[in-house]
C-alpha positions as CSV (number, residue, x, y, z in Angstrom):
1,X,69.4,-95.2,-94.3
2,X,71.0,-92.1,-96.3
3,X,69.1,-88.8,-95.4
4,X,69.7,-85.9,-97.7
5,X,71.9,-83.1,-96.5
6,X,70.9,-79.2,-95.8
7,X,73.0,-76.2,-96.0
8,X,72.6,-72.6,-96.0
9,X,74.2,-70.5,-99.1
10,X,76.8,-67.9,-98.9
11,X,77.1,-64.4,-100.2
12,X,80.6,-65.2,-101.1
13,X,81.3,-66.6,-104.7
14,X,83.9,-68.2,-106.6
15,X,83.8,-70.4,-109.5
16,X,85.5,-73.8,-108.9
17,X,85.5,-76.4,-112.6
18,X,83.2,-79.3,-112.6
19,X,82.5,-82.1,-115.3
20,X,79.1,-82.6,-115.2
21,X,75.5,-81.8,-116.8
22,X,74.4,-78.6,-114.7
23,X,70.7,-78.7,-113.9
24,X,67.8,-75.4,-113.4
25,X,66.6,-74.7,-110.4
26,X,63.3,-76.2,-109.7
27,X,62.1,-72.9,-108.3
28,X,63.3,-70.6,-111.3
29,X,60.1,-69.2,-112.1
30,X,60.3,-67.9,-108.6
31,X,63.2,-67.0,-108.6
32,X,62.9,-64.8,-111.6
33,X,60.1,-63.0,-110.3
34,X,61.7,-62.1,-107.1
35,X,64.9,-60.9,-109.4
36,X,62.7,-58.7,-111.7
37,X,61.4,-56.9,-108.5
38,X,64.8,-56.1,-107.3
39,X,65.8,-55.1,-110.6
40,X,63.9,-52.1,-110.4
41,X,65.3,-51.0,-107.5
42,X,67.4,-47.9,-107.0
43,X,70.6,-47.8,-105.7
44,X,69.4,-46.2,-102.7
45,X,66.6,-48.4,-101.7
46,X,69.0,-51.3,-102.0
47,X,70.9,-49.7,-99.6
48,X,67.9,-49.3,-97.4
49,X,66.5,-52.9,-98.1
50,X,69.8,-54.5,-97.6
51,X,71.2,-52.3,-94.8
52,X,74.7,-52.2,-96.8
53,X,77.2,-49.3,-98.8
54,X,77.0,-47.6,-101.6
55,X,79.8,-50.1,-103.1
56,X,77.7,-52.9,-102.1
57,X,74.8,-51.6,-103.5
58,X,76.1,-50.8,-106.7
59,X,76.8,-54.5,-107.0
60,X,73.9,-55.6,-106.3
61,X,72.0,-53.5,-108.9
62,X,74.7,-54.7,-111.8
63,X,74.4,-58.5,-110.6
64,X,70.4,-58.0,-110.9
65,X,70.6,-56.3,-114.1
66,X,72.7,-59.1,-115.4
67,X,70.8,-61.7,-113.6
68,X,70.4,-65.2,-115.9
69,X,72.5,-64.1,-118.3
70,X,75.3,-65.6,-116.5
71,X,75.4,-68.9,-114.3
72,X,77.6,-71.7,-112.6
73,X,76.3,-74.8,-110.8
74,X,75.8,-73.6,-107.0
75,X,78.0,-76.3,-104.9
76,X,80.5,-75.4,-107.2
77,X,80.1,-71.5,-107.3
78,X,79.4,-70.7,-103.5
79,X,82.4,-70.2,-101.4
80,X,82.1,-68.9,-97.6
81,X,83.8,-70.3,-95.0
82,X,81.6,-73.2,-94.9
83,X,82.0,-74.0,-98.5
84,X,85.9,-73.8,-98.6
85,X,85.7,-76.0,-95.4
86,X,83.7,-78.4,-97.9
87,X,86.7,-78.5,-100.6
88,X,84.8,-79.5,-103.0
89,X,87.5,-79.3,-105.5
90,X,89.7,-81.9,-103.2
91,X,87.2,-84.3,-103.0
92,X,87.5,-87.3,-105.1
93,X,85.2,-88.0,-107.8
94,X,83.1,-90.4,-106.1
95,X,83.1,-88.1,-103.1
96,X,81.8,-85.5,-105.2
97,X,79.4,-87.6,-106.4
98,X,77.6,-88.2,-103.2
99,X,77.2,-84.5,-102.7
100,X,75.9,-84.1,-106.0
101,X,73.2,-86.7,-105.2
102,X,72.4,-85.8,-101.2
103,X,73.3,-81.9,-100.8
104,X,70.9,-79.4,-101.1
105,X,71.0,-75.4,-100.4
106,X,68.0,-73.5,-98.5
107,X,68.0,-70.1,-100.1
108,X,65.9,-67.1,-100.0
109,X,65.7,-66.2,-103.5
110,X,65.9,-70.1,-105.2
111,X,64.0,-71.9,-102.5
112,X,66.0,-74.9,-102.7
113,X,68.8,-75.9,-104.7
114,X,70.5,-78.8,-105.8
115,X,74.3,-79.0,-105.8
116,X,74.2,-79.2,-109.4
117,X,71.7,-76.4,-110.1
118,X,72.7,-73.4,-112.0
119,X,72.7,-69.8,-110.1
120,X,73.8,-66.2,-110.9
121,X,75.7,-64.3,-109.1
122,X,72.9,-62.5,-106.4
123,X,73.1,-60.9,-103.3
124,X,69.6,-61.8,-100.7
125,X,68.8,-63.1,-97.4
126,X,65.4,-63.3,-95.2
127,X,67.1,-60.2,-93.6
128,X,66.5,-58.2,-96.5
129,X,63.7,-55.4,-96.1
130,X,61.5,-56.1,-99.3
131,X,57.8,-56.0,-99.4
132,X,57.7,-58.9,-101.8
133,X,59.9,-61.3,-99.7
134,X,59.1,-63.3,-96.6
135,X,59.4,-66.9,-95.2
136,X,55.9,-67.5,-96.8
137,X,57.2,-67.0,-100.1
138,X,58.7,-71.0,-100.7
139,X,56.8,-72.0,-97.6
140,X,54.3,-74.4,-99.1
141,X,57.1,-74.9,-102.1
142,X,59.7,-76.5,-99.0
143,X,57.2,-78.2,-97.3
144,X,56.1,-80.4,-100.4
145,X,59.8,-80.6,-101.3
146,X,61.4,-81.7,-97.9
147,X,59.0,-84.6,-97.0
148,X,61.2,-86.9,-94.9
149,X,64.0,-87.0,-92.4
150,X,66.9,-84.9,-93.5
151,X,70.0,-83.7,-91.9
152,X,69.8,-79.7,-91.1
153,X,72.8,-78.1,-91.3
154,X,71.3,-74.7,-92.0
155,X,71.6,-71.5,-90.0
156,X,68.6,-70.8,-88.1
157,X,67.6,-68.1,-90.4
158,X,66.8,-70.9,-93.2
159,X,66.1,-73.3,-91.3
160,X,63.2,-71.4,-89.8
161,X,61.4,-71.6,-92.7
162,X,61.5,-75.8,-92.6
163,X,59.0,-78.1,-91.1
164,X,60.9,-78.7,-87.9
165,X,59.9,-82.4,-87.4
166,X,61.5,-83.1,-90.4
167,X,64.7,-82.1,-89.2
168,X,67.7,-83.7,-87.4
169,X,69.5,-80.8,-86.6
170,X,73.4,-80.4,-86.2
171,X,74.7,-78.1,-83.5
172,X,78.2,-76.7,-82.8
173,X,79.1,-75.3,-79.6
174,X,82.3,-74.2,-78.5
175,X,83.9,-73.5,-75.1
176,X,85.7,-70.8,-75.0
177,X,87.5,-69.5,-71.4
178,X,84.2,-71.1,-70.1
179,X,82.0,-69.8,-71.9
180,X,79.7,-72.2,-74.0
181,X,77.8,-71.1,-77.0
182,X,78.1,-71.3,-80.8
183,X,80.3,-68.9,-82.4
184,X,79.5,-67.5,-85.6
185,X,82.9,-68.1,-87.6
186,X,83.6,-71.8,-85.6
187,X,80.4,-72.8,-86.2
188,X,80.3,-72.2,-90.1
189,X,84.2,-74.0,-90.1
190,X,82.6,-77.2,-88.7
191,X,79.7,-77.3,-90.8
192,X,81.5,-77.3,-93.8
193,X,84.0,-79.7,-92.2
194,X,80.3,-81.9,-91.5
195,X,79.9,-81.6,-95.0
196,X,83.0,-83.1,-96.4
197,X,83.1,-86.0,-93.5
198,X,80.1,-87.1,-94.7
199,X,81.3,-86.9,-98.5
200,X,84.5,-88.9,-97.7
201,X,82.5,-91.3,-95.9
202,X,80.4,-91.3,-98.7
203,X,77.3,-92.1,-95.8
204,X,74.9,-89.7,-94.2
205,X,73.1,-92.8,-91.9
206,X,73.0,-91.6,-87.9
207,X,75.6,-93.9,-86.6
208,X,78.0,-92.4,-89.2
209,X,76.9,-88.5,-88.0
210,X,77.7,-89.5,-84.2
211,X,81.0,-90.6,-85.3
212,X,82.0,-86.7,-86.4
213,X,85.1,-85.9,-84.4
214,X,87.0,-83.6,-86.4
215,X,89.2,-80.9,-84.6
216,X,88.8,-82.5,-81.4
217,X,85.1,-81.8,-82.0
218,X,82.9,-84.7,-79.7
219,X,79.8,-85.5,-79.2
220,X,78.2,-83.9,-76.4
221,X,74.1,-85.0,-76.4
222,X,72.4,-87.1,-79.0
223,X,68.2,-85.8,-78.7
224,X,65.3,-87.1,-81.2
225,X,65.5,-84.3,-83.4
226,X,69.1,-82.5,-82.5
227,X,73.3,-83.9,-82.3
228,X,75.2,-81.5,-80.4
229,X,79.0,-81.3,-80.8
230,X,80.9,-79.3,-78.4
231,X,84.8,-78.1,-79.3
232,X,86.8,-77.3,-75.8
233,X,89.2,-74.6,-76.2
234,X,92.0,-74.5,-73.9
């Protein structure tokens, strides 16, 4: 049995080409309402809400103000480490294909994305200090959506906001001089790494996710609801 695929998004973008009919976000409505809130923000209160610089800020304000007018299909526009670990744009067509059909993106300001759904370019995270934004917001929204088993590669502050008995999380540790817990930059590497094993494989069924060994990588406890992999550094 196939379960669908979660991810986290990235602040990072980048437009890769793609040959297919992009698709709206199911959540758009929702989306635009949380965008026309930010719009009206000042420069300074974004750089209060979104504890960044001036330079940052700035940004942010133009994306907003521009926000729709622009947009490119997420999979294909997102590019943080984990994403470039994905290679989307080395994957063969088929590969591709599978992604396009089983990957979805928990977001803060979309809800949930499919690969194929159109985004503009936005800056916003559950982090963010906004009156108007909390994990209630696509609450009910990802609970009606996410209804079965489904592999969670998220970051915790997503996946937080999913029903946790839905979810067959997928940990990375790594061993470093002894010391055994998930780093930040290693951990986002392997998930994108996840993410493309499963696309060449072209199968997201649990014997196939046990089988992960990329980068010397192994599997170090299989639980109900969890599969931890553990990297050893010498």
């Amino acid at each position: 049995m196939f379960m669908k695929i979660l991810i986290s998004p990235s602040k990072q973008k980048q437009k890769i080409p793609y040959n297919f009919e992009p698709t709206i976000p199911i959540y758009q409505e929702k989306a635009d309402y949380l965008a026309n809130k930010i719009k009206k923000l000042s420069i300074k209160k974004i750089i209060t809400a979104f504890k960044c610089n001036e330079n940052i800020a700035k940004q942010v304000f133009e994306d907003y103000q521009k926000f729709n007018l622009e947009s490119y299909p997420a999979l294909f526009f997102y590019s943080g480490l984990q994403y470039k670990n994905i290679g989307i744009e080395t994957l063969e067509e088929n590969q591709v294909k599978f992604l396009l059909d089983n990957l979805y993106i928990i977001d803060a300001l979309y809800g949930i994305l499919k690969s194929t759904d159109l985004i503009s370019n936005y800056r916003l995270d559950y982090h963010t200090k906004l009156s108007f934004l909390n994990y209630n917001y696509y609450k009910k929204d990802l609970d009606t959506q996410i209804n079965e088993r489904v592999i969670n590669l998220c970051s915790k502050e997503y996946s937080k906001n999913l029903n946790q008995e839905n979810l067959l999380t997928i940990s990375f540790l790594q061993n470093v001089k002894g010391q055994i817990k998930s780093y930040s930059t290693h951990t986002k590497i392997a998930r994108g790494q996840f993410v493309r094993y499963l696309a060449i494989e072209r199968d997201s069924s649990i014997d196939v996710l046990k089988e992960f060994s990329w980068n010397n990588y192994y599997l170090k406890e299989s639980l109900p609801n969890e599969l931890i992999f553990q990297k050893d550094f010498l």
